[in-house]
DSSP file (Angstrom, degrees, kcal/mol; ACC not computed):
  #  RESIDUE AA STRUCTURE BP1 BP2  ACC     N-H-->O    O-->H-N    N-H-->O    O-->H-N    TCO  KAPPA ALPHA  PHI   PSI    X-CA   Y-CA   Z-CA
    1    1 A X              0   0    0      0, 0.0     2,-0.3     0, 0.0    54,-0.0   0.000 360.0 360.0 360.0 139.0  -42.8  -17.7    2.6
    2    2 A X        -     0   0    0     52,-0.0     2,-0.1     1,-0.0    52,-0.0  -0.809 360.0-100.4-131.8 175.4  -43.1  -15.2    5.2
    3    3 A X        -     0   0    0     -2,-0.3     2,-0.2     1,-0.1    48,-0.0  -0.469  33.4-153.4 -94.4 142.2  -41.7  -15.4    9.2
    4    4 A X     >  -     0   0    0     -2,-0.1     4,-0.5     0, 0.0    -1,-0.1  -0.224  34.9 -96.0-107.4-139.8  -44.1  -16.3   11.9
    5    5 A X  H  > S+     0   0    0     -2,-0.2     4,-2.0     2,-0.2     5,-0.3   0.755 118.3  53.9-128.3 -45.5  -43.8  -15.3   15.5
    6    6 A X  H  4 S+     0   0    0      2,-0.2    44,-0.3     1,-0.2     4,-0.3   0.468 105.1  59.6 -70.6  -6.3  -41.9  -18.9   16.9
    7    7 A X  H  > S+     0   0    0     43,-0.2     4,-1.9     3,-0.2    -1,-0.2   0.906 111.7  35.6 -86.0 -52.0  -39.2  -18.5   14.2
    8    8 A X  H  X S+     0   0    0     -4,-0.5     4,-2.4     2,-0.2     5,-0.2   0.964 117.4  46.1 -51.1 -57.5  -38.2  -15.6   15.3
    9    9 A X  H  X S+     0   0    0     -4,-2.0     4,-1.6     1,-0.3    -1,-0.2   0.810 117.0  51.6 -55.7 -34.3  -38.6  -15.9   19.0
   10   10 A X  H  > S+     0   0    0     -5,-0.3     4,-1.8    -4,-0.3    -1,-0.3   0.872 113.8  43.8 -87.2 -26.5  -36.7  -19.6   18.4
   11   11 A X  H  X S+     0   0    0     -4,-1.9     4,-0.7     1,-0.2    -1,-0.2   0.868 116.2  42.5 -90.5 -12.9  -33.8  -18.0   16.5
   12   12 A X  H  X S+     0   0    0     -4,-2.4     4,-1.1     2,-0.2    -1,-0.2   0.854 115.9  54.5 -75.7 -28.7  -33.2  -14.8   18.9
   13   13 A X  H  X S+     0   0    0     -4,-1.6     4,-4.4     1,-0.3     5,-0.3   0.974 115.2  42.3 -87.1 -62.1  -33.7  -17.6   22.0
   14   14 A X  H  X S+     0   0    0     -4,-1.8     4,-2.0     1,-0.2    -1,-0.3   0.749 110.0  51.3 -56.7 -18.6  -30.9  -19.4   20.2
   15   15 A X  H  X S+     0   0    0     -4,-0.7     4,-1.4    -5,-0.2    -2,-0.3   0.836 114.0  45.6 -92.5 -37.7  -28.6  -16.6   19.3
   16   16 A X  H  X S+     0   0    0     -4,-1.1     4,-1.4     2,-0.2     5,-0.3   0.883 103.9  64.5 -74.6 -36.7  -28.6  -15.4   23.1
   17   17 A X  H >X S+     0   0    0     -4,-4.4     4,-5.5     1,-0.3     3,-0.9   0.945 101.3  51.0 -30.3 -69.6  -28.1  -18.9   24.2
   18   18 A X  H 3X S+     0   0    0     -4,-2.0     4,-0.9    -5,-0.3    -1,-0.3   0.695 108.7  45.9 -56.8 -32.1  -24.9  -18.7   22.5
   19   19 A X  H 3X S+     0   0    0     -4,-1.4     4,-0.7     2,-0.2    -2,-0.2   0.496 113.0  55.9 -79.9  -5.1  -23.7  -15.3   24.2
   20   20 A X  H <X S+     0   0    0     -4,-1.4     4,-1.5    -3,-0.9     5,-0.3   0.720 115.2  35.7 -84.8 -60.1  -24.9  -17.1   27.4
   21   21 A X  H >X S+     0   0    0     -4,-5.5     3,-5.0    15,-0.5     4,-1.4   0.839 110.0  59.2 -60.9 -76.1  -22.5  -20.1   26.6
   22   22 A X  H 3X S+     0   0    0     -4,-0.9     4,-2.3     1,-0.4    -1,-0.2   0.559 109.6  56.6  -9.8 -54.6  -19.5  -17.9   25.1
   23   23 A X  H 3X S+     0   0    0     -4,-0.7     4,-0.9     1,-0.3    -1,-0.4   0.558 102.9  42.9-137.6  56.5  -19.8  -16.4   28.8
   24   24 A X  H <X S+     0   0    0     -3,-5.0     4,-0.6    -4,-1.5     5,-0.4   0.168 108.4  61.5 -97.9   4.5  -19.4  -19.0   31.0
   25   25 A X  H >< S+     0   0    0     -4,-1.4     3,-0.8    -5,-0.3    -2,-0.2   0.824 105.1  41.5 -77.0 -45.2  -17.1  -20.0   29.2
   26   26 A X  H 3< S+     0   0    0     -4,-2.3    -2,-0.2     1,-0.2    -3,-0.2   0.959 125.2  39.2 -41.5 -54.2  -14.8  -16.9   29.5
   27   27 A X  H 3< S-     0   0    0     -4,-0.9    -1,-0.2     2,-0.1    -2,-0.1   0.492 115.3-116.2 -99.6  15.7  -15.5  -16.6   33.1
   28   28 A X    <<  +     0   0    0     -3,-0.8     2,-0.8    -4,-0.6    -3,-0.1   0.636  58.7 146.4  93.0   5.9  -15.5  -20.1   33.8
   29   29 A X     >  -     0   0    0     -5,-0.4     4,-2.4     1,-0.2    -1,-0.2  -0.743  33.1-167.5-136.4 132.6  -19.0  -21.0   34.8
   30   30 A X  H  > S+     0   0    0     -2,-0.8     4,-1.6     1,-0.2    -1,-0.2   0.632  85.1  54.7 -77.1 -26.7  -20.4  -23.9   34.1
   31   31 A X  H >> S+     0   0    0      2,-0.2     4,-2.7     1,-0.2     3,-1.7   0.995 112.5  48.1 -48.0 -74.8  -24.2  -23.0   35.1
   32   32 A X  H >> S+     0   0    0      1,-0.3     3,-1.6     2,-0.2     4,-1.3   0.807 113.8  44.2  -8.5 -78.5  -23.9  -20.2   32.9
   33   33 A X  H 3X S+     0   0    0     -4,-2.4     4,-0.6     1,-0.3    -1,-0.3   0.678 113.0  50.1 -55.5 -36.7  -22.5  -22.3   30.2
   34   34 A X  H <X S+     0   0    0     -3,-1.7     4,-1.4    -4,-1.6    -1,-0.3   0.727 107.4  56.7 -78.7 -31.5  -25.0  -25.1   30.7
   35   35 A X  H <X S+     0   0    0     -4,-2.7     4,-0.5    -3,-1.6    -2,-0.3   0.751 107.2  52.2 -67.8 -25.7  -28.0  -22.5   30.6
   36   36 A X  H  X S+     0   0    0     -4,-1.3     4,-0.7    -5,-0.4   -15,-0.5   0.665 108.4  46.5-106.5 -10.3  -27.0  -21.3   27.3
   37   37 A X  H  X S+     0   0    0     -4,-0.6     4,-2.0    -5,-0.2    -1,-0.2   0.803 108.8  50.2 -84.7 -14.5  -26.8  -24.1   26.0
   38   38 A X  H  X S+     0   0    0     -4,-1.4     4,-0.7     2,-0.2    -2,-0.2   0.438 110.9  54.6 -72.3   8.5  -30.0  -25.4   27.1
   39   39 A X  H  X S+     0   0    0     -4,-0.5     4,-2.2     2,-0.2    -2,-0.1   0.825 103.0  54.2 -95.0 -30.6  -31.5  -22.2   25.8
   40   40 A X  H >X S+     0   0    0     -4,-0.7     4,-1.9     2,-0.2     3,-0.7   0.999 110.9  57.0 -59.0 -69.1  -29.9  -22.8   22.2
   41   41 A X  H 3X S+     0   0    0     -4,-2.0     4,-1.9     1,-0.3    -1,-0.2   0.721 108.2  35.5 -11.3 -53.1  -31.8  -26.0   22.7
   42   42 A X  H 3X S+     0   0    0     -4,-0.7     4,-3.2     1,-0.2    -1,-0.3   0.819 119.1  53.2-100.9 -23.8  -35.1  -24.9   23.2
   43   43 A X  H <X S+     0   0    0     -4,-2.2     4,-3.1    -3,-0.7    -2,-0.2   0.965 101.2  57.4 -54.5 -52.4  -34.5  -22.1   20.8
   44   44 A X  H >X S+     0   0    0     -4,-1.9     3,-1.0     2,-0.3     4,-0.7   0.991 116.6  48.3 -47.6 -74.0  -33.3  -24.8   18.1
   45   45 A X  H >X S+     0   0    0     -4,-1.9     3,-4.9     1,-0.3     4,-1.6   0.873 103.7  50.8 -31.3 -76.1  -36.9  -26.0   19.0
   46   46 A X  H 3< S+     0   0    0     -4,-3.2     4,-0.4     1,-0.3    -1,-0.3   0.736 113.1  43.3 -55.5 -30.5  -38.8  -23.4   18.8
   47   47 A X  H << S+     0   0    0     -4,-3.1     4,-0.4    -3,-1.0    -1,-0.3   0.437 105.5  57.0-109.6  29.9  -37.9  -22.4   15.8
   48   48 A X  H <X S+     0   0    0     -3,-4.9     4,-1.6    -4,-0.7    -2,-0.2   0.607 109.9  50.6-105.0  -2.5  -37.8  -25.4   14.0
   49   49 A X  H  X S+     0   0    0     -4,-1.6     4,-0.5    -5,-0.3    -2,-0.2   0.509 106.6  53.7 -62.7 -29.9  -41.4  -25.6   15.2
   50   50 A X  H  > S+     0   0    0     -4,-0.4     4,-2.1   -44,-0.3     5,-0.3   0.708 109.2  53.9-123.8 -52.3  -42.2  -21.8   13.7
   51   51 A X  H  > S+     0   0    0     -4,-0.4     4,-2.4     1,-0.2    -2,-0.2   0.893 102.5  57.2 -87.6 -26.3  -40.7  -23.2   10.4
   52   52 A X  H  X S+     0   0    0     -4,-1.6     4,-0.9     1,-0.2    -1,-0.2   0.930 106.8  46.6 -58.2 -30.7  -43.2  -26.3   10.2
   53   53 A X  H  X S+     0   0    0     -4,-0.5     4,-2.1     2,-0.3    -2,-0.2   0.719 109.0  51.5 -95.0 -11.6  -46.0  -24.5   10.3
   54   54 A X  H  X S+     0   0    0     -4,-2.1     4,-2.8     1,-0.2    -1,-0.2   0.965 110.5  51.4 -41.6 -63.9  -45.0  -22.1    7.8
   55   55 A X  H  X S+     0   0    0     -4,-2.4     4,-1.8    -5,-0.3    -2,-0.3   0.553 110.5  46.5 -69.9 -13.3  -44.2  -25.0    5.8
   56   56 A X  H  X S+     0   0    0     -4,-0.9     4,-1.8     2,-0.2    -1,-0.3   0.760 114.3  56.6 -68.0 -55.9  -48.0  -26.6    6.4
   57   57 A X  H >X S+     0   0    0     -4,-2.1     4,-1.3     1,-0.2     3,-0.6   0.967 108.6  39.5 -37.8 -55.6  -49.1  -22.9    5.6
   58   58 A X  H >X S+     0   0    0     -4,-2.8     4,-3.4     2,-0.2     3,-1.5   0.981 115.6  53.5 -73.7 -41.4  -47.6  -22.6    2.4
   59   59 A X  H 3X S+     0   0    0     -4,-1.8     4,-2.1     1,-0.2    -1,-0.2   0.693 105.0  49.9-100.4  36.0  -48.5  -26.0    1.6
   60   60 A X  H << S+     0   0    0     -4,-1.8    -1,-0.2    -3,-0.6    -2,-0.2   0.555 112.0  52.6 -97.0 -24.7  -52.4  -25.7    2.4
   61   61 A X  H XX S+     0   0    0     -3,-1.5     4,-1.3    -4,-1.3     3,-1.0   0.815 111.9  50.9 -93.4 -45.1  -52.4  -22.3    0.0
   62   62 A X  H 3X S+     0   0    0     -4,-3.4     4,-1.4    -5,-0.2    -2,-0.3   0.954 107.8  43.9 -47.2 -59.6  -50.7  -24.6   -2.5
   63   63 A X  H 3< S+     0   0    0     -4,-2.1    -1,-0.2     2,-0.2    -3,-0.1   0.645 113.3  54.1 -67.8 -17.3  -53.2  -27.5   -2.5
   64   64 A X  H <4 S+     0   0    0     -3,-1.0    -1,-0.2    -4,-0.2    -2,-0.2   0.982 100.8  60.8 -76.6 -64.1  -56.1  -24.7   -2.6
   65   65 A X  H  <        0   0    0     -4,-1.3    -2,-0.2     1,-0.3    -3,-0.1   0.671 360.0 360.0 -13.5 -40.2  -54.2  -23.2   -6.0
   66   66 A X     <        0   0    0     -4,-1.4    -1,-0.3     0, 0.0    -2,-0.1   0.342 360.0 360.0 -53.6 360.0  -55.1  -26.9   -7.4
C-alpha cells in the first residue's frame, strides 16, 4: 500500500489542528481553539478520503491479479 497525496495533507492538516487547539487553550482563546478543531476535522476528512482511494487502488490491482 503506498501514501497518496490527501493522506498526507489530511494527517499534517490534523496534526496542526491540534497545536492550533492546544493553543487556545493555553492562552484562552476560544477562536483559536475552535479553528483547530475544525481543522482536525477537515483533516480527519481528508485523510480518510486519501485512504479510500488507496484502498479502491489496491483493490482494482487485486481483481486484475484474478
Amino acid at each position: 500500500m503506498s501514501i497518496n497525496k490527501d493522506q498526507v495533507e489530511g494527517r499534517v492538516k490534523e496534526a496542526g489542528g491540534k497545536l492550533q487547539e492546544a493553543a487556545g487553550k493555553v492562552t484562552g482563546n476560544g477562536t483559536q481553539r475552535a479553528k483547530g478543531l475544525a481543522n482536525q476535522a477537515a483533516g480527519a476528512v481528508q485523510s480518510t478520503y486519501g485512504d479510500a482511494k488507496e484502498n479502491l487502488k489496491d483493490a482494482a490491482k487485486e481483481a486484475d491479479r484474478e
